[in-house]
C-alpha positions in Angstrom: -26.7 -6.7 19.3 -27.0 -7.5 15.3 -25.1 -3.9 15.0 -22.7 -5.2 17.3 -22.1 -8.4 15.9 -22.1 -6.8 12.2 -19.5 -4.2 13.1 -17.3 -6.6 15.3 -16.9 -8.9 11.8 -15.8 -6.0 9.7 -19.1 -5.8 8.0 -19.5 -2.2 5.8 -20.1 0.2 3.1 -19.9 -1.8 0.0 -20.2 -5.1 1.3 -23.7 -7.6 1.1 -24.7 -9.8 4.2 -27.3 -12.4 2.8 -30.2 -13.0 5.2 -34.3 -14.0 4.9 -37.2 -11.5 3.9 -38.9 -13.5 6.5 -38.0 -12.0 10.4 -38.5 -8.9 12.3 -37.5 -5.9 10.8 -34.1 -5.6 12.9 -32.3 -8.5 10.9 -32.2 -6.4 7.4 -32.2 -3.0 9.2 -29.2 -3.8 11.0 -27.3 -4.9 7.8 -28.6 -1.7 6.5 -27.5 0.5 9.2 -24.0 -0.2 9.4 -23.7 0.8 5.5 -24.0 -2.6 4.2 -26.9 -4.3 1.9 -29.2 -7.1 2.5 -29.2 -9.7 0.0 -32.1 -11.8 0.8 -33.5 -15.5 -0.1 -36.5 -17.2 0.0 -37.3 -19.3 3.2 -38.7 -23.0 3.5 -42.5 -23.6 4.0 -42.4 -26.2 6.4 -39.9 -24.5 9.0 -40.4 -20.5 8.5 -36.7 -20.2 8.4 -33.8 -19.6 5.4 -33.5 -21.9 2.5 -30.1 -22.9 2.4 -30.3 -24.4 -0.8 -30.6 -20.8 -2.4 -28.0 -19.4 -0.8 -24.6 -20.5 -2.5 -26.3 -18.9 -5.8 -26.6 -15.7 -4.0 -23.3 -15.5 -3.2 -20.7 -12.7 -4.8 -17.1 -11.2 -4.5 -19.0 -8.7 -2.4 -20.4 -11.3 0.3 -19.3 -10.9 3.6 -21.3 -13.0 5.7 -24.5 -14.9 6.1 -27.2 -13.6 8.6 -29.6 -17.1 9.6 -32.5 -16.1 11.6 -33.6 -19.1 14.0 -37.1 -17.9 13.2 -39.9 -18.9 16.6 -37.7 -20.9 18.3 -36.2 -23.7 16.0 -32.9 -23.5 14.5 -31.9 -23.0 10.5 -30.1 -26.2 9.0 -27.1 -23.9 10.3 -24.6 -27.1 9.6 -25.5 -26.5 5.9 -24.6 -22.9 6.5 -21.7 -23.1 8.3 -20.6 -25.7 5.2 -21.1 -23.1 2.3 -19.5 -20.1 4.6 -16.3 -21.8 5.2 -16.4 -22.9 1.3 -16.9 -19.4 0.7 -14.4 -17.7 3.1 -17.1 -15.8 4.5 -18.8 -15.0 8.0 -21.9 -16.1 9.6 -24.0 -14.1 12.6 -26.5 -15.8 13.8 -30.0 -13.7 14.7 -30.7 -15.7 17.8 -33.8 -13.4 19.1 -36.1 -16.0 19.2 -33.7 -19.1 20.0 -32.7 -19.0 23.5 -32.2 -22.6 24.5 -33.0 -24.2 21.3 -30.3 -26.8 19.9 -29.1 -28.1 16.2 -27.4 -31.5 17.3 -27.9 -31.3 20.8 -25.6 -27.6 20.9 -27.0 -23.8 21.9 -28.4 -21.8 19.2 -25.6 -18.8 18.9 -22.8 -21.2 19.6 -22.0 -21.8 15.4 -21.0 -19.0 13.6 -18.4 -16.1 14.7 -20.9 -14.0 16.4 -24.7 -14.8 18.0 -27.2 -12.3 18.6 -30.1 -12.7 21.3 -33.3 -10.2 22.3 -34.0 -9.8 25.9 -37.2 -7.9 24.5 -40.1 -8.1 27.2 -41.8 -10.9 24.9 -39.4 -13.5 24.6 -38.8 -16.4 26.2 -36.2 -14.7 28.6 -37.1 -11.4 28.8 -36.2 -8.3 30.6 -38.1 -5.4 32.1 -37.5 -3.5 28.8 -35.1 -3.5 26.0 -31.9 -5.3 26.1 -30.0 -8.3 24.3 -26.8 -10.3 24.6 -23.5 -11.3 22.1 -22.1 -14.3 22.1 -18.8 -15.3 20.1 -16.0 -17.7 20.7 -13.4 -15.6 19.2 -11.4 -13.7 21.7 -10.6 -11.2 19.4 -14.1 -10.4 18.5 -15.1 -10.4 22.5 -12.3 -8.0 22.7 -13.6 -5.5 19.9 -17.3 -6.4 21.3 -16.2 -5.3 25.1 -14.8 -1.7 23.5 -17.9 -1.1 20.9 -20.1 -1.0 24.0 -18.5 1.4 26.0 -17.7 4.4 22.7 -15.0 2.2 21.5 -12.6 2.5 24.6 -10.7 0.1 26.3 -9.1 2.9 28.9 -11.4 5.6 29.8 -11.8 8.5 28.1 -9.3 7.2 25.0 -11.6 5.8 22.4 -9.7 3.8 19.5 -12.6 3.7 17.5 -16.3 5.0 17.4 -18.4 2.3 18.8 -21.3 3.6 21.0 -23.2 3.3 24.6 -24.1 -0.5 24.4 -24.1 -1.5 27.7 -27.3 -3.8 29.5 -28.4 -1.9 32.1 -27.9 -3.1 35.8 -31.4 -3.4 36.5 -32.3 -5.0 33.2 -29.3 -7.6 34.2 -30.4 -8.1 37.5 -34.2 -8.7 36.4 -32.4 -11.9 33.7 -30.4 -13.3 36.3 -33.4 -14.2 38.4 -35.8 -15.4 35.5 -32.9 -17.2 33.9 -33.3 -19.8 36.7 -37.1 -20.7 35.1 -36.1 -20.5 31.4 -35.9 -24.1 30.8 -39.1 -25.1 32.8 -41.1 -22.2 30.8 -39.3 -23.7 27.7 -40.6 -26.6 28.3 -44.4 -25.8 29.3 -44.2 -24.1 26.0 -43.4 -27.4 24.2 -46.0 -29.1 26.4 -48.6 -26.6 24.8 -47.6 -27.0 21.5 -47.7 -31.1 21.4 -51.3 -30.5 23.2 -52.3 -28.2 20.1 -50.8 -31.3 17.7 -52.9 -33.8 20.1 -55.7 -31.7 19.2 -55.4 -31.6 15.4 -54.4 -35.0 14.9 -58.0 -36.4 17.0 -60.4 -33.8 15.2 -58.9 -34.0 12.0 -60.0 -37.5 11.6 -64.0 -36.4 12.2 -63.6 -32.7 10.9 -60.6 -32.8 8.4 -59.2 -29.2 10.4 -55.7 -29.8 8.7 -57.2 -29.3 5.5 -57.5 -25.5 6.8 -54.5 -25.1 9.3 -51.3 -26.3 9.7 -49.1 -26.4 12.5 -45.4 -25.6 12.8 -43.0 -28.8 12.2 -39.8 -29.7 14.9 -37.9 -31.1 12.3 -34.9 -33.3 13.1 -32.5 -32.9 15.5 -33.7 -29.9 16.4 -35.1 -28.9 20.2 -38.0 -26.2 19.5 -38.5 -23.5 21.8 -42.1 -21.8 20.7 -41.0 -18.2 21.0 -43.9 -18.2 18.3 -46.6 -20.8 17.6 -47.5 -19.7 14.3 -49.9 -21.8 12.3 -50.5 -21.4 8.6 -54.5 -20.6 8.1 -56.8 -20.6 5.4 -58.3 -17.2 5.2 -55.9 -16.0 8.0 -57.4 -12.2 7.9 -60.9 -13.6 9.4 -59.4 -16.4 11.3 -57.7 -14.0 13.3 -60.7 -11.3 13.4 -63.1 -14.1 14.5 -60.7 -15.3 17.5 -59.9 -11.9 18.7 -63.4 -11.5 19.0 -63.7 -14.6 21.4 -60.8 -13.4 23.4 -58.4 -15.0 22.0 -55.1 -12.9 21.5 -53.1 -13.4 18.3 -50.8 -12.1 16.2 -49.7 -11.6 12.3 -45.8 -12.8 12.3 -45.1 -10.9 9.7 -47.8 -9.2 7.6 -45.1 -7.8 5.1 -42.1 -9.4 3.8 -38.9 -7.1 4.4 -38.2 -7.3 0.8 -41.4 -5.5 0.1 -41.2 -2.6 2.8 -41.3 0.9 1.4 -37.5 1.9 3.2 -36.0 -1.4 1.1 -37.6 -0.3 -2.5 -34.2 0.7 -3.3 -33.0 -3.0 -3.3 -34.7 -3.5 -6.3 -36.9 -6.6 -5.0 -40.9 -7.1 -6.5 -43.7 -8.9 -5.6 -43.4 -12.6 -6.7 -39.2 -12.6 -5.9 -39.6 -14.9 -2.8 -42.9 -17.0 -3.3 -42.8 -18.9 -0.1 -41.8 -15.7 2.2 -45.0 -14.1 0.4 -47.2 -16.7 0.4 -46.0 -17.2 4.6 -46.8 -13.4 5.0 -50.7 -14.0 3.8 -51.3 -17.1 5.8 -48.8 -17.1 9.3 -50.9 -16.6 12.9 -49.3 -17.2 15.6 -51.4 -18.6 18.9 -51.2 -18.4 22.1 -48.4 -20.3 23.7 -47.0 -19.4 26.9 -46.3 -21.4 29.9 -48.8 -20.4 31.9 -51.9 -21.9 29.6 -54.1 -24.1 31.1 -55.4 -27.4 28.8 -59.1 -25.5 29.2 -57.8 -22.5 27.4 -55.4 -24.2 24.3 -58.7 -26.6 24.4 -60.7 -23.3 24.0 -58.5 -21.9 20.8 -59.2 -25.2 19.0 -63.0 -25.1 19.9 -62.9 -22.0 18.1 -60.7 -22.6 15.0 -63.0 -25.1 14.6 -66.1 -23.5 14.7 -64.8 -20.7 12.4 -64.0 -23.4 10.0 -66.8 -25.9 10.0 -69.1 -24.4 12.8 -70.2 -25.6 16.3 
């Protein structure tokens, strides 16, 4: 879908998208693949996601667009965005993997810039039988170009006006979304049920035991409408944390252990340790919980029981 979106804007050789070091691998590959280069920027502690204050300076004659990441289920401060881009004369494609259903001012994540990205991967929020994803634009011409790319760049059969590729969802895949797309917004919002019992839990032991002195949770900051994809925490001594919980049956993962501006197949950016403190920093100390609809209070009660034994015992 990013590859999609990417080539359906004009994006190429010689031109620089600027995104975060802080997502799944896809958001800087995909820049990468269709011959253009990532230009990143730090990201803000308190929401995971793109520091808009650091873009303008990024900016250059070569910029094309701006790649946001709605990062676990809360939207960038895409207003901002969209406010430098159209200063700028340039695009912006939003990475809506982990947004489905989550709003910036009451409207849809993937609904702002020219083109919107989602994942129907099996572990998001809508998710299919296997891979698949979905681009949204309000441009016509774009939904034109977008319709051809995904068949080999035809619009008749067998004539192909440019080389686009075999893009298509697959039937079955389609068929599986249609039917969970129906319970999308009542899993979205046992997912936000979970995540304000985790807060409920925080706020009445931290006032015997101090716990937010070694975890904090993730912030829904105004008018925004979260949609957990993720519930990463930030941990003291996350390495442990997470050994000691898998141990007790918890299951957790490390979203994202290396910053993109770090990986081996980027060295040729020219990027060092120490370039985007906050995306580093993020990278050392992010676990994300258990949050899915299905929870019971016993369980999420459970986690807590044993992030707080692992930080000041039984």
């Amino acid at each position: 879908a990013l590859i999609m979106g990417l080539k359906a804007l004009g994006v190429g050789e010689g031109d620089e998208v600027i995104t975060t070091p802080y997502s799944f691998f896809a958001t800087a590959s995909s820049i990468a693949r269709v011959g253009a280069k990532p230009i990143f920027v730090d990201v803000e502690k308190n929401s995971f996601n793109i520091d808009c204050s650091k873009i303008q300076s990024a900016i250059t004659k070569k910029t094309k667009a701006i790649m946001p990441v709605h990062l676990f289920g809360q939207c960038a401060d895409i207003s901002y965005i969209l406010d430098i881009a159209k200063a700028n004369n340039i695009s912006v494609i939003e990475d809506c993997a982990q947004s489905i259903g989550a709003t910036f001012q009451d409207k849809q994540s993937g609904t702002f810039g020219e083109v919107g990205c989602f994942s129907f991967f099996p572990s998001k929020n809508l998710g299919a039988f296997g891979d698949g994803g979905l681009v949204s634009t309000n441009s016509q011409d774009i939904y034109q170009t977008l319709k051809m790319d995904r068949v080999h760049g035809s619009k008749i059969k067998y004539y192909h006006e440019f080389i686009g590729g075999n893009f298509r969802l697959d039937a079955l895949q389609a068929g599986v979304l249609r039917i969970k797309l129906r319970l999308l917004n009542s899993w979205t919002e046992g997912r936000r049920r979970n995540a304000k019992l985790y807060q409920e839990l925080l706020n009445r032991d931290s006032k015997e035991n101090n716990i937010s002195s070694y975890i904090n949770l993730p912030q829904e900051l105004p008018e925004r409408y979260h949609v957990y994809n993720q519930f990463c925490i930030t941990a003291e001594n996350r390495d442990e944390l997470a050994k000691f919980l898998k141990e007790s049956g918890i299951g957790v993962e490390m979203y994202y252990p290396l910053p993109l501006h770090l990986q081996k197949c980027f060295e040729y950016l020219g990027y060092k340790e120490g370039d985007f403190p906050i995306a580093e920093e993020l990278a050392k100390t992010s676990l994300a919980l258990p949050i899915f609809t299905e929870l019971t209070t016993d369980e999420i009660s459970y986690v807590f029981s044993k992030i707080k034994e692992f930080y000041v015992g039984k």
